[in-house]
C-alpha positions in Angstrom: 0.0 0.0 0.0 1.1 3.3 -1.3 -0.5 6.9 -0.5 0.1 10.0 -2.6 -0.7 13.5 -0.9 -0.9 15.9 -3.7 -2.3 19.8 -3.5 -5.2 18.9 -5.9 -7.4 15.9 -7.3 -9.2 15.7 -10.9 -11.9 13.9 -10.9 -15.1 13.7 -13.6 -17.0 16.3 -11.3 -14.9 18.4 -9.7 -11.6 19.3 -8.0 -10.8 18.3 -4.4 -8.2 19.3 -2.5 -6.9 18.7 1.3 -7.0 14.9 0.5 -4.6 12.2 -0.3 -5.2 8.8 -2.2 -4.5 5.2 -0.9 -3.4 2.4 -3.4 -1.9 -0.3 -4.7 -2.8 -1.7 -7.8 -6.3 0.0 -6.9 -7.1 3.4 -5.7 -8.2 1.9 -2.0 -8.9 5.1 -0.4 -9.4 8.8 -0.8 -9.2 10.9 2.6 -7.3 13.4 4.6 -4.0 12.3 4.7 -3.9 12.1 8.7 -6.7 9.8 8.6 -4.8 7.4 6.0 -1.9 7.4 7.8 -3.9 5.8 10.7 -5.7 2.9 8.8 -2.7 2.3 6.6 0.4 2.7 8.9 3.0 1.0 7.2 2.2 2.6 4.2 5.0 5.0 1.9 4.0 8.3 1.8 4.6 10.7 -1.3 4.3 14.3 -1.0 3.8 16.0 -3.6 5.0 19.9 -4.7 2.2 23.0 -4.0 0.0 23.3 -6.9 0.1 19.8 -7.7 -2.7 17.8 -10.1 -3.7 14.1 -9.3 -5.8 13.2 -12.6 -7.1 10.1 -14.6 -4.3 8.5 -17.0 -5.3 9.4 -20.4 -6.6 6.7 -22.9 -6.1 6.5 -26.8 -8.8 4.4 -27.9 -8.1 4.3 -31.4 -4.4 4.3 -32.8 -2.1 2.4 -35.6 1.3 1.6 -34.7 1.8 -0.3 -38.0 2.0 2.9 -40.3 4.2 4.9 -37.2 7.3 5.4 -40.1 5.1 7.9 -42.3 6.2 11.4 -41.3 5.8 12.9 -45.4 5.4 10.0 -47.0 1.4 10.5 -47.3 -0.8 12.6 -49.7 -3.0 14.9 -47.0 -6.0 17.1 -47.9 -8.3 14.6 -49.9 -9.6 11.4 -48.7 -9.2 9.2 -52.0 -5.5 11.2 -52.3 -4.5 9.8 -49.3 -5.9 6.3 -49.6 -4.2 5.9 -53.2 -0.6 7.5 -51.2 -1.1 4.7 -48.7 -1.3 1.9 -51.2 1.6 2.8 -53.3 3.5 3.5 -50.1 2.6 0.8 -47.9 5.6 -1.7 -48.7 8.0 0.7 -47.8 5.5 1.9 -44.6 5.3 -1.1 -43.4 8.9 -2.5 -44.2 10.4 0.6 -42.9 8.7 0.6 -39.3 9.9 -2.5 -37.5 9.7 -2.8 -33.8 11.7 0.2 -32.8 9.8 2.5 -34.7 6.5 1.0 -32.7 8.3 1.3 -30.3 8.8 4.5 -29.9 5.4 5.4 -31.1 4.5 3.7 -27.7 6.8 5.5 -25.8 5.2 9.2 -27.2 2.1 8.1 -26.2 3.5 7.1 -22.9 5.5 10.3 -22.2 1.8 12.6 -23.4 0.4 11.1 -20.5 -1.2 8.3 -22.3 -1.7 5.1 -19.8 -4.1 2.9 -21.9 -4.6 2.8 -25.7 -6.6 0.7 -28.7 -4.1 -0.9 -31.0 -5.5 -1.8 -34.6 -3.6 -4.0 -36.2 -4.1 -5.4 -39.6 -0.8 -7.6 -40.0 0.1 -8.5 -36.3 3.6 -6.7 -36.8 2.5 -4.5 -33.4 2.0 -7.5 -30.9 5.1 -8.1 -29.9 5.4 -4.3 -29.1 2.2 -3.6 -27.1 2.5 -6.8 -25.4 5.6 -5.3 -23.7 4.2 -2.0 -23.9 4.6 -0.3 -20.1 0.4 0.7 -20.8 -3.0 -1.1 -20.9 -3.8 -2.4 -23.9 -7.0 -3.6 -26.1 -5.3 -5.2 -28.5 -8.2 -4.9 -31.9 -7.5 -7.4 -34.2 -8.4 -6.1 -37.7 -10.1 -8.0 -40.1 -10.5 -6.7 -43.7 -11.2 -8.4 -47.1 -13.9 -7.5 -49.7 -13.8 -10.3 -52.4 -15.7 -13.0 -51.5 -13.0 -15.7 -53.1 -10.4 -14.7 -50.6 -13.1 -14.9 -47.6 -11.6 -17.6 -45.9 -7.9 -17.9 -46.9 -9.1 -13.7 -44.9 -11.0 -15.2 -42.7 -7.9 -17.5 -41.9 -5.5 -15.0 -41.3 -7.7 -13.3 -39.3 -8.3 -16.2 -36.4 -4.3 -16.4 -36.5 -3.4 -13.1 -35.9 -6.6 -13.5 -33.1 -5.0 -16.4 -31.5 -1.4 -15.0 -31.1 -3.2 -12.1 -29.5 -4.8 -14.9 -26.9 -1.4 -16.3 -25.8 -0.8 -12.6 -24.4 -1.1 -13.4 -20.9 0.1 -10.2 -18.8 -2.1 -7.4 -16.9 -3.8 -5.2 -18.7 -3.8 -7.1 -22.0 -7.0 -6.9 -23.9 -7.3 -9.6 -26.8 -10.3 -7.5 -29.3 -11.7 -7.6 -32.6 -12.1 -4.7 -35.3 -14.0 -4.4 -38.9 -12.3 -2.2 -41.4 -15.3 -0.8 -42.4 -18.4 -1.1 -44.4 -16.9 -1.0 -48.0 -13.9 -3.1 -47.5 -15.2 -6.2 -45.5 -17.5 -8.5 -46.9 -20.4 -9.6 -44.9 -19.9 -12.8 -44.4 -16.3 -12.1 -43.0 -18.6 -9.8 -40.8 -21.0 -12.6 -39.6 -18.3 -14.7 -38.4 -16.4 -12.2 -36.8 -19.6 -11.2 -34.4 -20.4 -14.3 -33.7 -16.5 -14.6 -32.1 -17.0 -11.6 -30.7 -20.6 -12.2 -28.9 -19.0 -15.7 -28.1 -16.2 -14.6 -26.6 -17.3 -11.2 -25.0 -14.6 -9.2 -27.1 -14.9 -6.0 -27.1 -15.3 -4.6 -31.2 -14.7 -1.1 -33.5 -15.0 -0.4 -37.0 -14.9 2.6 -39.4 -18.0 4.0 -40.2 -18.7 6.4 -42.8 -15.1 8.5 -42.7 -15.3 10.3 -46.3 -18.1 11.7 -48.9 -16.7 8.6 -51.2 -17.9 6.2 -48.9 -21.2 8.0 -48.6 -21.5 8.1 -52.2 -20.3 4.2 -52.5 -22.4 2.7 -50.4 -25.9 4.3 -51.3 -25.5 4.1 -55.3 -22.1 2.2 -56.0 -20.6 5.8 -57.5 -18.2 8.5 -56.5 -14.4 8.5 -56.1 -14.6 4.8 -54.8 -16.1 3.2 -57.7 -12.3 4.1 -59.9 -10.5 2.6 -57.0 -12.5 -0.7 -56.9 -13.0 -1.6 -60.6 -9.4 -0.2 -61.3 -7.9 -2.5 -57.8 -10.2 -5.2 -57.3 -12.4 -5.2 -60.5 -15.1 -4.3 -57.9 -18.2 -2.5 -60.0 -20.8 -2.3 -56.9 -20.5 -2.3 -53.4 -20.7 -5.1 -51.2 -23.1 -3.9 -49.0 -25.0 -0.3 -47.5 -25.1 1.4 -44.6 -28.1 0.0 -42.8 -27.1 -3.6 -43.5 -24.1 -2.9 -42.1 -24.8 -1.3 -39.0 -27.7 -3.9 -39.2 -25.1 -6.3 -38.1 -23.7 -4.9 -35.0 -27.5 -4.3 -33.6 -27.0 -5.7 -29.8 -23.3 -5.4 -30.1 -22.2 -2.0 -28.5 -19.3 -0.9 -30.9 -16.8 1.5 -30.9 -17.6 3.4 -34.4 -14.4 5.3 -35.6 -14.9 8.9 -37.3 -19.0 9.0 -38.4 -18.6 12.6 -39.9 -20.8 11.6 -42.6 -23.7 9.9 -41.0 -27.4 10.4 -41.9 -29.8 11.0 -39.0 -31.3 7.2 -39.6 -28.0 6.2 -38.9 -27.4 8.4 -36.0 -30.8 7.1 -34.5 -28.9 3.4 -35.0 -26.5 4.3 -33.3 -27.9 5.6 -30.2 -30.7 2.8 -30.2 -27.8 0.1 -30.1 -25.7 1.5 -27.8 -23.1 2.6 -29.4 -19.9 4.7 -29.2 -18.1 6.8 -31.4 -14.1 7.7 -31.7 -13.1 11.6 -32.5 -10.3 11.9 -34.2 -10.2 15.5 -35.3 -6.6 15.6 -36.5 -7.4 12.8 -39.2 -10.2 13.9 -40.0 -9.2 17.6 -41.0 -5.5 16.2 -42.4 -7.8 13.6 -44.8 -10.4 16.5 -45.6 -13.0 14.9 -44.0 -15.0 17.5 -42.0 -16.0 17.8 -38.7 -17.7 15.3 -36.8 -21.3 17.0 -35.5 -21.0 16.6 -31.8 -23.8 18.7 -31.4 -26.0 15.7 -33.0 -24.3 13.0 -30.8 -25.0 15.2 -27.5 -28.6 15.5 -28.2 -29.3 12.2 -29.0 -27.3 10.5 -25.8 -24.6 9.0 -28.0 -21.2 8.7 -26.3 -18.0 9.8 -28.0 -14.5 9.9 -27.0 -11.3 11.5 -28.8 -8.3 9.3 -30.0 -5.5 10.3 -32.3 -6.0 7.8 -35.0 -2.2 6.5 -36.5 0.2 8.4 -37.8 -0.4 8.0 -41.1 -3.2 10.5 -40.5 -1.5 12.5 -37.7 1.5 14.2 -36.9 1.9 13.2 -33.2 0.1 10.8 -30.9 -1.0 13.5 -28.2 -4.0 13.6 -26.9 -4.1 16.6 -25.0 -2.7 18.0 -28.3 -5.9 16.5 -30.4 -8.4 17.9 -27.6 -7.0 21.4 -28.6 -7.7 20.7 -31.9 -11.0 19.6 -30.9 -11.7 22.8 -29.1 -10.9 24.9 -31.6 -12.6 22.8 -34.2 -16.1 23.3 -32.7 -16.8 26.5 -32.8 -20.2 26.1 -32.0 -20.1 24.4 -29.1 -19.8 26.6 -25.7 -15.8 26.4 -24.8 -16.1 25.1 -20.9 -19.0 22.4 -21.8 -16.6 21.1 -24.1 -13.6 20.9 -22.4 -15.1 19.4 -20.1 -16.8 16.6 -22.5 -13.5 16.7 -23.8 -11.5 15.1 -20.4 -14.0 12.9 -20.1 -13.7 11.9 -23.6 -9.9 10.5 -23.0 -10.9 9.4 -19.5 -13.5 8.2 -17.8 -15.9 7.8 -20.7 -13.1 5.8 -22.6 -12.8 4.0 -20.0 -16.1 3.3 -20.1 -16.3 2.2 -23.7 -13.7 -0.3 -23.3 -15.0 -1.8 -20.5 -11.9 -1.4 -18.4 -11.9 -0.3 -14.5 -9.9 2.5 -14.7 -10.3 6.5 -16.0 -11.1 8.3 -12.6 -9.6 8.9 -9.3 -12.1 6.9 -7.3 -11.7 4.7 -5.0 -12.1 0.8 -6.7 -10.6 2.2 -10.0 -7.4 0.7 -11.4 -4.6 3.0 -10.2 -3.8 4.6 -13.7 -2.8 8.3 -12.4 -1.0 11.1 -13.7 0.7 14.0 -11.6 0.6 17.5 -13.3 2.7 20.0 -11.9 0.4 22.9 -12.4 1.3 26.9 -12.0 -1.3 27.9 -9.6 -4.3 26.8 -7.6 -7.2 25.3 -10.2 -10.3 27.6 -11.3 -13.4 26.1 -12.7 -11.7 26.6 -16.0 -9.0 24.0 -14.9 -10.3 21.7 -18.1 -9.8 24.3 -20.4 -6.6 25.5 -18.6 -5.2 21.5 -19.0 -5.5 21.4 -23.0 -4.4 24.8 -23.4 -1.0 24.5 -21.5 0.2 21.4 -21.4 1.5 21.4 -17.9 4.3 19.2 -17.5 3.9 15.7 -16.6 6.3 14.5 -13.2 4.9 11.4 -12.3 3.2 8.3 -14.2 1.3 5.5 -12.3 -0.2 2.1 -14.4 -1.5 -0.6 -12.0 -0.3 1.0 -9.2 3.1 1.1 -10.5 5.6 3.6 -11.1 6.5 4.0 -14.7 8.0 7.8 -14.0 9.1 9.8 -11.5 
C-alpha cells in the first residue's frame, strides 16, 4: 500500500483538494492524509509539490502503430488522395517501421500522459510491441477483405493473428476484434467475426462512414470509390450499404471510428444500439473529412471519446494535443461544456467504452494516475486550462506502479 498527498485531485466532477489517495494496484482510499496514515500505517507516503494535479491517466482508444514510419510519405488534404498514397507506399511503410519504430510510437504516447490505448492491427507486426508495452492495452484485431473468393484464406488469417493475441497473458492485455469498415469487408467475414466476438465477449470497433466517397459508394455504387474498386479489385458495386451494415452490430455496443458523414437514420442506429463513437479531429481535418457533428451526438445521448488515429493520419500521438484541436474545431459548441466533455472523452468515458476499470480517481478504480505540476491553484476553467498549457507531466502510475518519477 502506497499513498500519494498531492495539492489537488481531478476527478469527472470536480476538484478536491486537502486529501490524499490510498493504493496499490487500486485506488483503496481517498481521505485526509492524517486519517490514511492511521488505517494504513506502514504505508509510503509521497508528497507532492504545492500546486500539484492528481488526474485520470489518459486513454487513446483508437491508434495504428503499423504505419508509425510515415512522417511525409502521405498525400493529405483529400480522402481518395491519401488512400491511393497509402497503397503505393505501404511496402515501404510497413517494411520501414519494424519494432523500434512502434516502439517509440509507444513510448510518445507514454510520455503525453497516455496510460491505456486501442491498437489496430491489420498484419500483427505490433504484438510483440504492445504486449511489452509499459500501458493497458486492447489489442483490436483487424479484419479486412472485400472479395468474397479470398473470404476464408481472410477469414484465416484473421483467427491467427486472433489467437497469437490470446497467448498474451500479462495485466492489462486486452485480446479485441475490429472491422475495417463497411466498404472493405465482406459480410460474411462480418457474420463470423460477431459471432467470435458475442461468443467470446470481445470488445469490437470499426470505421464507419469516414469520407463523402464512402457516402456516395455505399448508397448508389458511385463516386471516387467506384475508380479505385474496378481499377484495384475489379469491384463495379458495393458489397453492401449502410443500414445492412450497422444492421449487423445491432445488440453489439461498438466503438464506431470517425462517423462525420452519417445520416440521422444512422445516427438514431446508433444511439438505439448503444453505441460509441471515436473523435479523431486531426485525421479527419488532415484527410479533408470535415468535422464530426458533436452537437447531434450530444442530443441524441450518444457517447463519444477523442483518439489520435495513426500516424499515417497524424503528426503526433498527443491527446491533450488532439483535444486542442477539438476545441478549436467546434466552434459552436460553448468552450467550458466542451472541455469538459472533452477530459472525459480520453478518461473516464473511454474507460467506459472499453469496459476497463480505470479513467477516474475513485476509490475501486485501477490506479492509472498522472501527476501535473500545475502553476497555480485550479479555477473552474481547470479543463480548459489543462489542453491549453500542457503542464508538465512529473509522475506516471499504471496498475499501481511507477512508470515515471
Amino acid at each position: 500500500m502506497q499513498i500519494i498527498n498531492p495539492h489537488f485531485i481531478f476527478t469527472p466532477d470536480k476538484i478536491l483538494s486537502d486529501l490524499a489517495v490510498a493504493y496499490d494496484e487500486k485506488i483503496e482510499k481517498i481521505a485526509p492524509l492524517s486519517e490514511l496514515e492511521t488505517i494504513y500505517p506502514d504505508a509510503k507516503v509521497t508528497q507532492l509539490q504545492e500546486n500539484s494535479l492528481l488526474m485520470p491517466g489518459l486513454i487513446n482508444a483508437h491508434v495504428h502503430l503499423e504505419f508509425s514510419a510515415n512522417k511525409t510519405e502521405l498525400s493529405y488534404g483529400d480522402f481518395i488522395n491519401w488512400l491511393y498514397s497509402v497503397i503505393e507506399n505501404r511496402e515501404k511503410l510497413i517494411t520501414g517501421c519494424e519494432k523500434e519504430c512502434m516502439q517509440k510510437a509507444v513510448d510518445s504516447m507514454l510520455n503525453s500522459g497516455i496510460t491505456t490505448f486501442g491498437a489496430i492491427s491489420s498484419h500483427g507486426m505490433d504484438l510483440d510491441v504492445c504486449a511489452d508495452a509499459a500501458q493497458n492495452v486492447v489489442y483490436f484485431n483487424e479484419l479486412i477483405g472485400s472479395q468474397a473468393v479470398m473470404a476464408d484464406a481472410l477469414f484465416g488469417d484473421f483467427l491467427s493473428r486472433l489467437d497469437s493475441s490470446k497467448e498474451i497473458q500479462r495485466e492489462g492485455f486486452y485480446p479485441a476484434v475490429a472491422i475495417h469498415s463497411p466498404y472493405s469487408v465482406h459480410p460474411i467475414l462480418i457474420k463470423k467475426a460477431l459471432q467470435i466476438v458475442k461468443n467470446e465477449k470481445l470488445k469490437l470497433t470499426a470505421h464507419f462512414m469516414e469520407s463523402a466517397a464512402e457516402r456516395e459508394w455505399l448508397d448508389e455504387s458511385q463516386g471516387d470509390f467506384k475508380d479505385f474498386f474496378s481499377k484495384l479489385l475489379s469491384q463495379n458495386i458495393s458489397i453492401t450499404d449502410a443500414q445492412e451494415f450497422l444492421a449487423a452490430f445491432d445488440e453489439t455496443p461498438t466503438l464506431f471510428t470517425h462517423v462525420t458523414k452519417a445520416n440521422t437514420q444512422e445516427i438514431q442506429s446508433l444511439a438505439k444500439n448503444k453505441h460509441t463513437v471515436i473523435h479523431c479531429p486531426i485525421s479527419n481535418r488532415l484527410l479533408g473529412n470535415g468535422a464530426l457533428n458533436i452537437a447531434q451526438l450530444n442530443e441524441n445521448r450518444i457517447p463519444w471519446i477523442c483518439a489520435t488515429d495513426g500516424l499515417s493520419s497524424n503528426y503526433k500521438l498527443d491527446l491533450f494535443e488532439e483535444m486542442k484541436i477539438a476545441l478549436f474545431m467546434h466552434t459552436n459548441t460553448p468552450l467550458l461544456p466542451l472541455a469538459n466533455q472533452l477530459i472525459r472523452s480520453v478518461t473516464i468515458d473511454a474507460a467506459d467504452a472499453l469496459g476497463l476499470n480505470t479513467g477516474a480517481i475513485a476509490e475501486g478504480k485501477n490506479a492509472d494516475m498522472l501527476v501535473l505540476d500545475l502553476e497555480s491553484a485550479p479555477s473552474e476553467e481547470l479543463a480548459i486550462h489543462l489542453i491549453l498549457h500542457r503542464y508538465n507531466i512529473s509522475k506516471i502510475f499504471i496498475n499501481g506502479k511507477t512508470i515515471k518519477g
